[in-house]
Phi, psi and omega in degrees: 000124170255141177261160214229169195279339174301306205299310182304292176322307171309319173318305181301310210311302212294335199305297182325305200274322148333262168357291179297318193299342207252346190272319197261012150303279240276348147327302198293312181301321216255298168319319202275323218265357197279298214265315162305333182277314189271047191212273176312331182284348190267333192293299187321313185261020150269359176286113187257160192284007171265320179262330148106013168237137286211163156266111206286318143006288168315301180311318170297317171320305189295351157309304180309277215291319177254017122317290174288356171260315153330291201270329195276345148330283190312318174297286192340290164291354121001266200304327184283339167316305165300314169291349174268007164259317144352269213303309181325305202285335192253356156249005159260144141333305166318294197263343168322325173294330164353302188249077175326129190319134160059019165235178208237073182316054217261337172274353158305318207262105168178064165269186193288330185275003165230012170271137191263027181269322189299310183327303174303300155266048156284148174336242161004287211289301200292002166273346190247262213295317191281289209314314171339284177300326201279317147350305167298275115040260268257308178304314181298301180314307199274348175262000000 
């Protein structure tokens, strides 16, 4: 199929918002795992040496913050789904009439496979965030 310069450029746009969408995911992983750590390191240095325990305070707290990068993980990845359904949708034949030049139809996608409870435990997100939280959970009881 040849594409026109219109069709190509649209092509870039979604592509550039793919790109970002996939920048700001692996941010989010990097922020939650950044912030959880400075979380555990103040539980660590609030331990005091006479009694040899800690303020717990910290460990839950740090349950919030990967919660909330959990899910805006999950937004992201979302929006890129939905722009790789685009683009998907504007390189088949069939569906290419679809789509009007330069636009970026994104409330069209939103089957199970852009829903963002499904996003969320998926492979990639629930392997990364639950053993965390659960981790956490589990520490704040024993210590």
């Amino acid at each position: 199929m040849e594409f026109n310069e219109n069709q190509v450029k649209h092509l870039e746009f979604i592509q550039s918002n793919i790109a970002r969408m996939n920048q700001c995911s692996f941010q989010m992983k990097g922020w939650m795992l950044t912030i959880v750590s400075a979380l555990l390191a103040l539980y660590a240095g609030s331990i005091s040496p006479e009694t040899g325990s800690g303020i717990n305070m910290f460990i839950y707290i740090a349950i919030v913050p990967a919660l909330i990068f959990w899910f805006l993980d999950s937004y992201y990845l979302q929006q890129e789904r939905k722009f790789r359904g685009i683009y998907n949708d504007l390189i088949n034949p069939e569906k290419c009439g679809q789509i009007k030049p330069f636009e970026m139809p994104l409330n069209k996608y939103d089957g199970c496979k852009y829903c963002l409870a499904h996003i969320m435990w998926s492979k990639t997100e629930a392997l990364l965030y639950v053993p965390v939280i659960v981790l956490l959970v589990v520490a704040g009881f024993l210590l």
